[in-house]
C-alpha positions in Angstrom: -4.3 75.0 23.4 -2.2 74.5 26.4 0.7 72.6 26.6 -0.5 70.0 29.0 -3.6 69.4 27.1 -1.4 68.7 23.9 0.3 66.5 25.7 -3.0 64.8 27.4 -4.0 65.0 23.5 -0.6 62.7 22.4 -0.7 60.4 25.0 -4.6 59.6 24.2 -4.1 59.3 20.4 -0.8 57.1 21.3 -3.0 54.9 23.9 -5.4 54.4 21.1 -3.6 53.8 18.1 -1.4 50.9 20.4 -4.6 49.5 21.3 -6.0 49.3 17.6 -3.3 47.9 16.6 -3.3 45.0 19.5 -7.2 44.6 18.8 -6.5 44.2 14.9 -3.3 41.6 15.9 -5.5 39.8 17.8 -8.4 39.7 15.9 -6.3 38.7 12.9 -5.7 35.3 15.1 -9.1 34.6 16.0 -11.6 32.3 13.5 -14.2 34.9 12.8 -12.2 38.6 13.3 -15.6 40.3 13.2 -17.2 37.8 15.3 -14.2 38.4 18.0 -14.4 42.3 17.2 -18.2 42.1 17.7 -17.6 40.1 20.8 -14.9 42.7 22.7 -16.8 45.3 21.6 -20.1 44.6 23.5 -18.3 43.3 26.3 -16.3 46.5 26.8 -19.8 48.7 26.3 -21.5 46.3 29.0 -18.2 46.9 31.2 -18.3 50.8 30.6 -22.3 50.8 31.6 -22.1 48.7 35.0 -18.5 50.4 36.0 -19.8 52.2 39.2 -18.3 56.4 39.0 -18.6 57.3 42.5 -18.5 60.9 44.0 -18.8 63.1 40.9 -21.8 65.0 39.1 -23.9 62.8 37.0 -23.1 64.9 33.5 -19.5 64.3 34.8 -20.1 60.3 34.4 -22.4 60.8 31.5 -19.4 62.6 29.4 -17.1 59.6 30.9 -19.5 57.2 29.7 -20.5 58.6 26.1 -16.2 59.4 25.6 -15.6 55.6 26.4 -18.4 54.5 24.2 -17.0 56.6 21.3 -13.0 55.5 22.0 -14.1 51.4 22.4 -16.0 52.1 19.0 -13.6 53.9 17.1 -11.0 51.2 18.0 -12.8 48.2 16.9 -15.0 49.8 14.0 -12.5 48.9 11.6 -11.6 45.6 10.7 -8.4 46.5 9.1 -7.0 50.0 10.5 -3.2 49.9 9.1 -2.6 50.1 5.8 -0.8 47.4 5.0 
């Protein structure tokens, strides 16, 4: 692996694990946490389906697409995702 895609590598898993932990703050707040989870979740798939990816192949916005589905997912699969 090549140094710049290890650090492309830590700065994804450091983007991801700071928003899991906002998501889970949040959620923590709200009334229903799965309800609110639930809520974000869909509206961030919606969001990744209509957001327009001009000018590149179409497996190039198909990978985009699928990578964002699986990254919003993994963040707010879990309702508690630090150990406490």
């Amino acid at each position: 692996m090549s140094n710049e895609r290890g650090q492309q590598l830590g700065i994804d898993m450091a983007n991801n694990f700071m928003l899991m932990t906002l998501f889970s703050i949040v959620a923590d707040m709200a009334e229903d946490p799965d309800a609110f989870r639930s809520d974000v979740k869909k509206a961030l798939l919606d969001l990744v389906e209509d957001y327009e990816l001009k000018g590149g192949p179409s497996a190039t916005a198909w990978e985009a697409r699928e990578t964002a589905r699986r990254i919003i997912s993994g963040i707010l699969a879990s309702a508690k995702p630090i150990k406490q």
